[in-house]
ZAZABA-130380 format. One line per field, with one value per residue (C-alpha): residue in one letter; residue number from 0; x, y negated, z negated. Coordinates in nm, 4 decimals, padded with zeros to 6 digits. Layout:
N
resn	[a; ...]
resi	[NUM; ...]
x	[X; ...]
y	[Y; ...]
z	[Z; ...]
END
This chain:
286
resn	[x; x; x; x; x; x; x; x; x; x; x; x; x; x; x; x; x; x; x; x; x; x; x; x; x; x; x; x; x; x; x; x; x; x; x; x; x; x; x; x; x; x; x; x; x; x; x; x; x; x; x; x; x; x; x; x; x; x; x; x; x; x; x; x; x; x; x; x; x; x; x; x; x; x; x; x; x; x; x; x; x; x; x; x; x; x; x; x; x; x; x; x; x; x; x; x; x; x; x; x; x; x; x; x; x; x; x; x; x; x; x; x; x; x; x; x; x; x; x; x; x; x; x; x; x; x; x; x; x; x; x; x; x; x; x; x; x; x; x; x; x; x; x; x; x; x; x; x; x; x; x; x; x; x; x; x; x; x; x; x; x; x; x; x; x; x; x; x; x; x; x; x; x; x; x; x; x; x; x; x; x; x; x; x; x; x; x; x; x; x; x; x; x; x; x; x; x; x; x; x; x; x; x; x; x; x; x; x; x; x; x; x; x; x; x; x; x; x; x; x; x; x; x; x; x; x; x; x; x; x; x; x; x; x; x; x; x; x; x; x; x; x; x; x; x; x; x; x; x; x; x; x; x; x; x; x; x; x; x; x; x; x; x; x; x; x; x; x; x; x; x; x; x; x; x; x; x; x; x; x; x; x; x; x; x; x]
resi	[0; 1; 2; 3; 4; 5; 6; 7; 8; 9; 10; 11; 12; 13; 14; 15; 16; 17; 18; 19; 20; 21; 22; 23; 24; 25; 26; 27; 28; 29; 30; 31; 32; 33; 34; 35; 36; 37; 38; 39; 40; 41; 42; 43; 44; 45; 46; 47; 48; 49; 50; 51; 52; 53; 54; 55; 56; 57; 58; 59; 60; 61; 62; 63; 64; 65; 66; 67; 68; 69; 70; 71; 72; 73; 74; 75; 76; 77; 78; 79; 80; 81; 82; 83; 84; 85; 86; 87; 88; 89; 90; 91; 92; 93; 94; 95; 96; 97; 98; 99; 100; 101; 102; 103; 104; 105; 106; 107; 108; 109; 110; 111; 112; 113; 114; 115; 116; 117; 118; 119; 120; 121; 122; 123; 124; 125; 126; 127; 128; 129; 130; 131; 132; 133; 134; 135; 136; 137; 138; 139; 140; 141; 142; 143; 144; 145; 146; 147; 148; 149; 150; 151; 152; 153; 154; 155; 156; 157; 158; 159; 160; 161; 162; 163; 164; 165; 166; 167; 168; 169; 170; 171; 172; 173; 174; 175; 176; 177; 178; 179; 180; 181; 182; 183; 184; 185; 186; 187; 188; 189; 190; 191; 192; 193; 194; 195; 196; 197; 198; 199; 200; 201; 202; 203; 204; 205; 206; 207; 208; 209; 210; 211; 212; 213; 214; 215; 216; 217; 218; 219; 220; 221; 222; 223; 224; 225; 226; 227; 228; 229; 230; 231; 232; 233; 234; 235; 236; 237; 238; 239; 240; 241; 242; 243; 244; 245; 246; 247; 248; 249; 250; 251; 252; 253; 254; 255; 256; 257; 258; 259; 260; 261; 262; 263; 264; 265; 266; 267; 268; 269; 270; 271; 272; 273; 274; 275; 276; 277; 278; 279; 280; 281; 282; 283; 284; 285]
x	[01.1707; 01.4452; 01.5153; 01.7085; 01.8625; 01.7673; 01.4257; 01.2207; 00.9293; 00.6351; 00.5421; 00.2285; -00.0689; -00.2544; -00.5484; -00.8570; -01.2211; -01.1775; -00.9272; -01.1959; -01.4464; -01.2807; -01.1292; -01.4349; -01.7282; -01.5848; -01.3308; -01.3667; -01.0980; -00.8190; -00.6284; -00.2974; -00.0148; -00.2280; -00.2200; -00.4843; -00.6562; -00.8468; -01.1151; -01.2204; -01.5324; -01.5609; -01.6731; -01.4965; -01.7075; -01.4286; -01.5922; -01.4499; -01.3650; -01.6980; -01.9151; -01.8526; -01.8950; -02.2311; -02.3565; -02.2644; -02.4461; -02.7008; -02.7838; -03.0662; -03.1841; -03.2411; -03.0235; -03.2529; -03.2007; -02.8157; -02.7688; -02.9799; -02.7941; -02.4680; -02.5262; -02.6858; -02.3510; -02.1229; -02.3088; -02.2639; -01.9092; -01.8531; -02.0226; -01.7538; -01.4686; -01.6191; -01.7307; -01.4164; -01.4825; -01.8180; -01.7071; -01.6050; -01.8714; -02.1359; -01.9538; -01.9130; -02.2718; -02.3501; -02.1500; -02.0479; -01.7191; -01.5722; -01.6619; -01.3892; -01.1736; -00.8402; -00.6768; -00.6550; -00.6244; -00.5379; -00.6453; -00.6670; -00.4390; -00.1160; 00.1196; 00.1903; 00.2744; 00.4941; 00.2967; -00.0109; 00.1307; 00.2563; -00.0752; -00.2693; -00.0399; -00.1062; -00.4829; -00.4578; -00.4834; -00.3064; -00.2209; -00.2625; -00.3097; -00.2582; -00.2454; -00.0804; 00.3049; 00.5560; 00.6287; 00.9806; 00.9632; 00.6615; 00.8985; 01.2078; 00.9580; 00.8274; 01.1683; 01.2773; 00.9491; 00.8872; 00.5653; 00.4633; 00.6487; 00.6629; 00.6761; 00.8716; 00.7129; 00.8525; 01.2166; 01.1189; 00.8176; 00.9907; 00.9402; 00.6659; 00.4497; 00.4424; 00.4939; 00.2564; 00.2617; 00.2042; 00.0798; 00.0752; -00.2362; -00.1780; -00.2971; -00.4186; -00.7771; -00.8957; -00.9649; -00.7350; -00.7940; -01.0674; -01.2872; -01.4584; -01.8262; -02.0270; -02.3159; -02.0188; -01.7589; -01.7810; -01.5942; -01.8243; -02.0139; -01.9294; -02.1260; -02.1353; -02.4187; -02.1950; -02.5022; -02.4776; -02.2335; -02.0317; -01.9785; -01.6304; -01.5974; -01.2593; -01.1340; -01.2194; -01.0679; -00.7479; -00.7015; -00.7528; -00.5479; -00.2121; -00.2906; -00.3161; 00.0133; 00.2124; 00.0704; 00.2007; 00.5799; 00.6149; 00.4518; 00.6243; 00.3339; 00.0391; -00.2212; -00.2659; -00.4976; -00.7166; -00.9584; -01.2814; -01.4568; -01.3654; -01.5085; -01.8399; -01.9406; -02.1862; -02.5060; -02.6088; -02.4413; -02.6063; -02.3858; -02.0708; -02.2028; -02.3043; -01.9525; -01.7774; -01.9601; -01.8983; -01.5210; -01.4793; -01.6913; -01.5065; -01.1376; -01.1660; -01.3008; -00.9826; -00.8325; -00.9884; -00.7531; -00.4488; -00.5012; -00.3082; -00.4925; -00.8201; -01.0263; -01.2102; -01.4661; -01.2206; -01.1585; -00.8396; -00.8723; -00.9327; -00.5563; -00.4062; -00.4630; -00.3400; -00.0241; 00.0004; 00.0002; 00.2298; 00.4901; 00.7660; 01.0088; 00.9215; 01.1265; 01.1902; 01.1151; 01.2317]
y	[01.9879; 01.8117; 01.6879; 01.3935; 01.3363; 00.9699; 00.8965; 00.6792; 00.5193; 00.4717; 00.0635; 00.0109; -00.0958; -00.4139; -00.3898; -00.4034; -00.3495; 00.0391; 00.0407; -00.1049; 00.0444; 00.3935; 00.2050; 00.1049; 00.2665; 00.6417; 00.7625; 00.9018; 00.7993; 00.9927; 00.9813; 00.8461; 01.0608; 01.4059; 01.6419; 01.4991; 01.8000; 01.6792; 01.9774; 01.9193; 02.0698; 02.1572; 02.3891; 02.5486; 02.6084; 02.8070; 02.7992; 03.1008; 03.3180; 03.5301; 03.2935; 03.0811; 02.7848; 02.8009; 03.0302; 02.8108; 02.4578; 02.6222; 02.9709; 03.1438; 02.8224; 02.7643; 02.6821; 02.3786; 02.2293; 02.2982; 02.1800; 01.8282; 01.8041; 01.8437; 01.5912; 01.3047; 01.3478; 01.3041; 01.0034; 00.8740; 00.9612; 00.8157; 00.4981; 00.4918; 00.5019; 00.2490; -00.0027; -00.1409; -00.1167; 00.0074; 00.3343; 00.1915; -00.0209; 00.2410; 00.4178; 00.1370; 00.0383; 00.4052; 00.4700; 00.0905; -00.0086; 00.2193; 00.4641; 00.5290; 00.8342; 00.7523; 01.0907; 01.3856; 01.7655; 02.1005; 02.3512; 02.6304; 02.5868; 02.7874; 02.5239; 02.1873; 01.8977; 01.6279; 01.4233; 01.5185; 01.3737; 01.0613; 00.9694; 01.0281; 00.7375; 00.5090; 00.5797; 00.4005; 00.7103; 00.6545; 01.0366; 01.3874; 01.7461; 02.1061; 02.4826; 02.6907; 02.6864; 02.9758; 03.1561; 03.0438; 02.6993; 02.6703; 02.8608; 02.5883; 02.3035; 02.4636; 02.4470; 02.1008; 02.0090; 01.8752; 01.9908; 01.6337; 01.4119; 01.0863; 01.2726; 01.0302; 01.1592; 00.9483; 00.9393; 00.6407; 00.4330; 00.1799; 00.2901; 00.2638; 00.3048; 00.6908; 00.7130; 00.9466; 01.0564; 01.4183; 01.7170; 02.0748; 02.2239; 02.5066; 02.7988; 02.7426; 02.6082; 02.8333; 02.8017; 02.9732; 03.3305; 03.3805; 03.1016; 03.1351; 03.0960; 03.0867; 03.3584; 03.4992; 03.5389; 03.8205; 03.6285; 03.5994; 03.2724; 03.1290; 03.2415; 02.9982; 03.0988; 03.2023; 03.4747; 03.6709; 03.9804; 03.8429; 03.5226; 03.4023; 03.0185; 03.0816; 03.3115; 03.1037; 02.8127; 02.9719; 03.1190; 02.7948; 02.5939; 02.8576; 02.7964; 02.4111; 02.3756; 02.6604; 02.4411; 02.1331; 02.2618; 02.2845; 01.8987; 01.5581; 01.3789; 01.4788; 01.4720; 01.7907; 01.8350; 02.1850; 02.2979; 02.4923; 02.6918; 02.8702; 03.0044; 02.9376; 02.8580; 02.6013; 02.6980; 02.7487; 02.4149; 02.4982; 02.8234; 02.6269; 02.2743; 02.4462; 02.6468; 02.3493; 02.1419; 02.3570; 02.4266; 02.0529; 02.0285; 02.2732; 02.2471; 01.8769; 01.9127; 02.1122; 01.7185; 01.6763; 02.0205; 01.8565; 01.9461; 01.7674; 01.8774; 01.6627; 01.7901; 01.5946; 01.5859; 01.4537; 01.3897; 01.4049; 00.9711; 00.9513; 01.2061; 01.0352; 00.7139; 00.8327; 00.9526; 00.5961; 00.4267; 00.6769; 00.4273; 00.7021; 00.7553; 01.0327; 01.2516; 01.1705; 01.4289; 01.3491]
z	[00.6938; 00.6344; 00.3205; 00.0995; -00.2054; -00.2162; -00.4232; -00.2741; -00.4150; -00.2439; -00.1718; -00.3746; -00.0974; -00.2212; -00.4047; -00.2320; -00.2639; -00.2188; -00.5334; -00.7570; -00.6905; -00.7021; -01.0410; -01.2290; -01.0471; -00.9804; -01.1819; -01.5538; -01.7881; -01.8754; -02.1943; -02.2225; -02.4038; -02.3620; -02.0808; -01.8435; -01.5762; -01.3077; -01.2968; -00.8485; -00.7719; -00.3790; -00.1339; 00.1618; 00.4640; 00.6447; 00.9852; 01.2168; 00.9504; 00.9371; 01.1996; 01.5291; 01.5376; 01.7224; 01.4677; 01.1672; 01.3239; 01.5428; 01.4036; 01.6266; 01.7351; 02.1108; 02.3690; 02.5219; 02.1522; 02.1468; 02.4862; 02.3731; 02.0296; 02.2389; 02.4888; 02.1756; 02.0111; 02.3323; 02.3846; 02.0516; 02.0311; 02.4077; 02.2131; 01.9396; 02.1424; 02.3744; 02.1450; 01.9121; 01.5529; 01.6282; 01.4529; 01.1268; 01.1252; 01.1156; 00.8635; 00.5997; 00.6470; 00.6178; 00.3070; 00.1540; 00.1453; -00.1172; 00.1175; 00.3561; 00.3020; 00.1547; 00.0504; 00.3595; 00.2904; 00.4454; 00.1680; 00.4342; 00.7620; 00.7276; 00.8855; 00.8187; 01.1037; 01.0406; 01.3387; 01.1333; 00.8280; 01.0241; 01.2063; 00.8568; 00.7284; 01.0069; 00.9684; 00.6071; 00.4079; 00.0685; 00.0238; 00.1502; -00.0600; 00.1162; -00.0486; 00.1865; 00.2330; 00.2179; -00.1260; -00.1065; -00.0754; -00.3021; -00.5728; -00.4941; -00.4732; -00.8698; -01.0093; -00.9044; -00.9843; -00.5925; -00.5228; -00.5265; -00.3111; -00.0373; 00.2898; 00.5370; 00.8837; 01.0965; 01.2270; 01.4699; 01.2750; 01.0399; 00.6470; 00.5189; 00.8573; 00.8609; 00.4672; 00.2898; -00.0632; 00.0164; -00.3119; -00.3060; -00.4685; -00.7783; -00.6624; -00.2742; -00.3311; -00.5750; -00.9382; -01.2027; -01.2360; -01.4370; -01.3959; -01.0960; -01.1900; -00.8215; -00.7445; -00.5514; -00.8555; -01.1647; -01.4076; -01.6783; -01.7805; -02.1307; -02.3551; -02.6364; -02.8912; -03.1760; -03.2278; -02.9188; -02.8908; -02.5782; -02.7318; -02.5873; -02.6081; -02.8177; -02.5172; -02.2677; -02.4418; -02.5164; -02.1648; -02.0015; -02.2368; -02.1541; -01.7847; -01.7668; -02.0015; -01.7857; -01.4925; -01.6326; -01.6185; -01.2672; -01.1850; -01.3079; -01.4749; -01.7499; -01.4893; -01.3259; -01.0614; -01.0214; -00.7486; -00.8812; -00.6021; -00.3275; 00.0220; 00.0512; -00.3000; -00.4353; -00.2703; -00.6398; -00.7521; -01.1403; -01.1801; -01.1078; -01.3061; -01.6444; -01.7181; -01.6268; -01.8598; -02.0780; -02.0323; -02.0481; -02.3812; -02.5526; -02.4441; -02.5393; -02.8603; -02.9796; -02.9765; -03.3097; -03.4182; -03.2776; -02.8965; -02.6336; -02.3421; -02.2078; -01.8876; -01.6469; -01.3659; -01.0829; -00.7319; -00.5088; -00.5157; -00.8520; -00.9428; -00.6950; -00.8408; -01.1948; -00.9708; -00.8835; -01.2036; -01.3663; -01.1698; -01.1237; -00.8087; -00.6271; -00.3986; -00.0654; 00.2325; 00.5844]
END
């Protein structure tokens, strides 16, 4: 990439129906003058890495029924290219208005496209995350605290066309080491019955609160955005749900002992958003 001195801010889009609703009907507060950490719960369905394709959607299933379910969804995608709008249309009354996906991301391709970047801007999305880039540009990108930035992906599309504010996850798209709590994970649950011999609510507490403020050095505002699960996780949602809970319980009730740090449920919208009204000038990559 090449790259620019010149800080550029991105225009701010208008606000529509989308921005309230994400606003007022999605997004949990955050906390003004603390260190805010978006806690993003998701699941990563790497298909190819241990199954095809056709075993992942079709397991041992016939291949009359593949062959049918094939042909129904050529037909309905011929349909959607054929019929203008027809797409969206299905989609929003699907899903409602608020429903349209407005942040993109790559937590798993190594390689990033500027085209990529550029057509994801003229699609309407407001922003784009990855986790993959090389060591040495992710350590640059820490010290001049770029790892959040407007990517400019267009040398021939007039600014702001192919403008997208672009992120670099923490650590890939797994959680911090340590608190991975999926049927697939051996970190240990918290344990927070002050009775039992492996109680460890202080521990976990303590850990977490030296890895959000170390994370907070290396991005420009106090929101900080971290991705719990990994590949293939979630298929016992409860494992996952009841630490996290917990971790948010208990690392925000140090505020009352002084503690600058509050954790919340979260989605990439809903950080990107805070991003947004933190009103800074971000740097520009060409």
């Amino acid at each position: 990439m090449q790259q620019t001195s010149v800080n550029t801010s991105p225009t701010p889009p208008p606000p529509s129906l989308c921005d309230l609703c994400v606003c007022v009907q999605s997004c949990h507060a955050t906390k003004p003058g603390m260190l805010n950490v978006h806690l993003v719960p998701h699941t990563h369905d790497d298909v190819g890495w241990l199954k095809t394709v056709d075993q992942y959607f079709y397991g041992g299933q016939c291949d009359t029924y593949r062959k049918n379910t094939v042909k129904l969804l050529a037909n309905l995608l011929l349909c959607v290219y054929s019929v203008k709008g027809l797409h969206m249309f299905l989609f929003t009354l699907t899903f409602g208005a608020c429903g349209r996906p407005r942040v993109a991301w790559h937590i798993d391709p190594f390689g990033h496209a500027r085209e990529h970047a550029s057509m994801f801007a003229q699609m309407g999305f407001d922003g784009f995350f990855f986790g993959r880039l090389d060591y040495q540009d992710r350590a640059r990108r820490m010290r001049n605290k770029e790892q959040e930035l407007l990517w400019r992906a267009s040398n021939s599309l007039t600014p702001p066309m192919a403008d997208l504010f672009t992120g670099i996850l923490p650590n890939g798209y797994n959680p911090p080491e340590g608190f991975c709590w999926d049927q697939l994970c051996s970190d240990p649950p918290i344990r927070d019955d002050p009775d039992l011999e492996d109680y460890n609510v202080d521990d976990v507490v303590g850990r977490f609160l030296v890895i959000a403020n170390s994370q907070s050095t290396v991005y420009k505002t106090n929101h900080i955005i971290m991705t719990m699960s990994s590949d293939f996780q979630y298929e016992n949602a409860n494992l996952w749900y009841k630490n996290l809970d917990k971790l948010i319980h208990y690392v925000n009730a140090r505020q009352a002992n002084g503690s600058k740090v509050n954790v919340l449920y979260s989605t990439p919208s809903c950080y990107l958003q805070e991003l947004h009204r933190a009103n800074l000038t971000w740097y520009c990559e060409l």
